[in-house]
C-alpha positions, 0 to 999 in steps of 0.5 A: 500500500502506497503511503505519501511521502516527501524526499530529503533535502539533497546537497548537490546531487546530480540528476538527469541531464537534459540538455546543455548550457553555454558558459558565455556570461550575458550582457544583458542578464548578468545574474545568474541567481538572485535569493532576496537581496543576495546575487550570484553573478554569471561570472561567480557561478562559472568560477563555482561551476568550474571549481566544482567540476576539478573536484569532481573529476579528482574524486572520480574521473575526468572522463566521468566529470566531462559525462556527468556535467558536460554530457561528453565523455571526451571533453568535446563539450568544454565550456558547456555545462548540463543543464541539469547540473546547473540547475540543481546547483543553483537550487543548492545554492537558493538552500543554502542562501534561504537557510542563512535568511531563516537564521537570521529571521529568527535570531539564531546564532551560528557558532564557530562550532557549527562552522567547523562542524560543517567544515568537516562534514564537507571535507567528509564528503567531498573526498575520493574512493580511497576517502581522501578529501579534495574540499580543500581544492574547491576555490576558497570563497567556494568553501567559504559559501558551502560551510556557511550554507550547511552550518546555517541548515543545521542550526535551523534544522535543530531549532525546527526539530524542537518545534516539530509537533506544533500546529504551526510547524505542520501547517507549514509542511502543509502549506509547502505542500504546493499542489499534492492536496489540491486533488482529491484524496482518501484518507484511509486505515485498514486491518488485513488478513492474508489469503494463504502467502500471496505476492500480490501476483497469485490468486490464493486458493478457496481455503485459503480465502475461507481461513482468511474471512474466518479469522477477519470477522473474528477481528471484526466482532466488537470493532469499532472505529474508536479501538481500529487502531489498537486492533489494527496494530495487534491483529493486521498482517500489514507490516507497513501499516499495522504499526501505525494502527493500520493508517495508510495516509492520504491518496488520490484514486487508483493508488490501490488495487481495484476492489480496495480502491472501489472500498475507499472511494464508495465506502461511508465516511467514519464508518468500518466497512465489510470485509473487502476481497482482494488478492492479499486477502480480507480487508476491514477499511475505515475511511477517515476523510475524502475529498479535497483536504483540508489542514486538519484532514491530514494533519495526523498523517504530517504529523508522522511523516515528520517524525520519521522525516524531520527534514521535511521542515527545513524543506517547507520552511526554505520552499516558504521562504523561497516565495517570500523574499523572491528568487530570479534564476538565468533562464539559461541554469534552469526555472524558478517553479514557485508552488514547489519553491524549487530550481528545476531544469529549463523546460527548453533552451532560451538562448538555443546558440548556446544549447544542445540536446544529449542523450538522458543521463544519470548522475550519482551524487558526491554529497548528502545530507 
């Protein structure tokens, strides 16, 4: 059963690459990225890209950095740049300059202990196979931005962690959420009882089905919908969902198998349904809201999602901070999409002298947080 959940904030991870981007500076833009009143000049990130790029080829190959970043194997594309890379590595840039704003917002001190805390995590990071670290060899004042940067995420990220359960902290998970609640979705929990050992492929056996609706309306005599999750966590043979007292999350229709989808969408709201037959076995399923969601629809399942991910509020809290003090990105680096609050890779090329289409690469990344 599908649960919705939210990815980790990623330090420089590289994705796939779509396209290039020429490393001519413009004339007429000369700002590559601009996060409230901080700008990265065309120059200044050049300078960043190409540091970053001698780095990644010590730490894995000249052939691999000229793939990776460039999209060619043997340097035929120097002085161009993935525009992949270079729009993951202005949205790493945005996080680290939104992460000094939400210091300083919030009157938080960043120590030099925290600095040389970051430093360190860097150095681990940056470094080869042989775990030798070349952070050093990045340009000083390129070191000087990520320490910073990564020292400001982790003083908000404690200071967050304190605060995680409030409303207000989940409110602005919520709110950060952009669009994923604006499609009508089902909140649901369930108990199930397995058929037999099925994989989801193979129609277990007619015993194996009565056994299962045996032991199914064993459970459901004295069920109601204010013990479910206490029976759910003792009785359901979901091991995803049976510590969570059978909660499932929120989902938008046909996330789940047909006859359980059918259940979740048609079933009484509030109310436990009767067994339902899938190809797993039986189902006893409370709906707890459909709809479009409101805040306090889902504010239990935030509420869990933040507790396994507590990350999940740097993410709202610097994609809030995103649309608040205004981000401006060269069309050429890549897009500024305001609902996610995120650089994402250019939808096509706007200067197309200085572009071209590559083959679709996949990146590994040389750092996380």
């Amino acid at each position: 059963m599908k649960t919705l959940r939210s990815a980790p904030i990623a330090l420089l991870g590289l994705v796939l690459a779509l396209a290039l981007v020429g490393s001519s500076c413009s004339s007429a833009n000369p700002v590559a990225l601009q996060v409230g009143q901080w700008q990265l000049s065309n120059t200044d990130l050049q300078d960043q890209l190409k540091s970053f790029y001698d780095v990644y080829s010590q730490a894995t190959s000249e052939a691999q950095a000229n793939q990776q970043l460039r999209g060619s194997s043997d340097g035929s594309s120097v002085g161009q740049w993935s525009t992949a890379f270079t729009a993951q590595f202005l949205n790493d840039q945005m996080s680290l300059q939104l992460a000094k704003i939400a210091v300083d917002q919030r009157g938080l001190e960043v120590t030099q202990t925290d600095l040389d805390s970051a430093r360190q995590t860097l150095e681990q990071n940056y470094s080869t196979s042989s775990g030798q670290s070349v952070f050093g060899n990045l340009s000083e004042s390129y070191q000087q931005v990520l320490v910073e940067g990564v020292a400001a995420q982790t003083v908000l990220s404690t200071a967050l962690e304190k605060d995680a359960t409030s409303d207000e902290a989940l409110r602005r998970l919520f709110d950060a959420s952009g669009d994923t609640y604006a499609t009508p979705q089902a909140c649901a929990s369930h108990i199930l009882i397995l058929a037999g050992k099925p994989d989801g492929k193979t129609t277990p056996s007619d015993a194996d089905y009565a056994a299962a609706l045996a032991k199914v309306q064993q459970v459901q005599n004295g069920l109601t919908v204010q013990n479910f999750a206490t029976a759910a966590a003792a009785n359901s043979e979901d091991t995803g969902s049976a510590p969570k007292g059978g909660d499932l999350g929120c989902a938008p229709v046909g996330t789940y198998v047909s006859e359980f989808d059918d259940a979740v969408w048609n079933q009484p709201i509030g109310q436990i349904g009767q067994p339902v037959k899938t190809i797993y076995g039986y189902h006893l399923i409370l709906v707890r809201a459909r709809g479009t969601l409101t805040f306090e629809d889902v504010k239990d399942q935030l509420l869990a999602q933040v507790q396994e991910n507590p990350q999940l509020l740097v993410q709202a809290e610097l994609a809030r901070l995103a649309r608040e003090v205004g981000v401006t990105v060269d069309g050429r680096y890549g897009d500024f999409d305001q609902a996610k609050g995120q650089i994402t890779t250019p939808a096509g090329p706007s200067q197309p002298s200085t572009t071209l289409a590559v083959d679709s690469l996949l990146g590994s990344g040389t750092s996380g947080q």
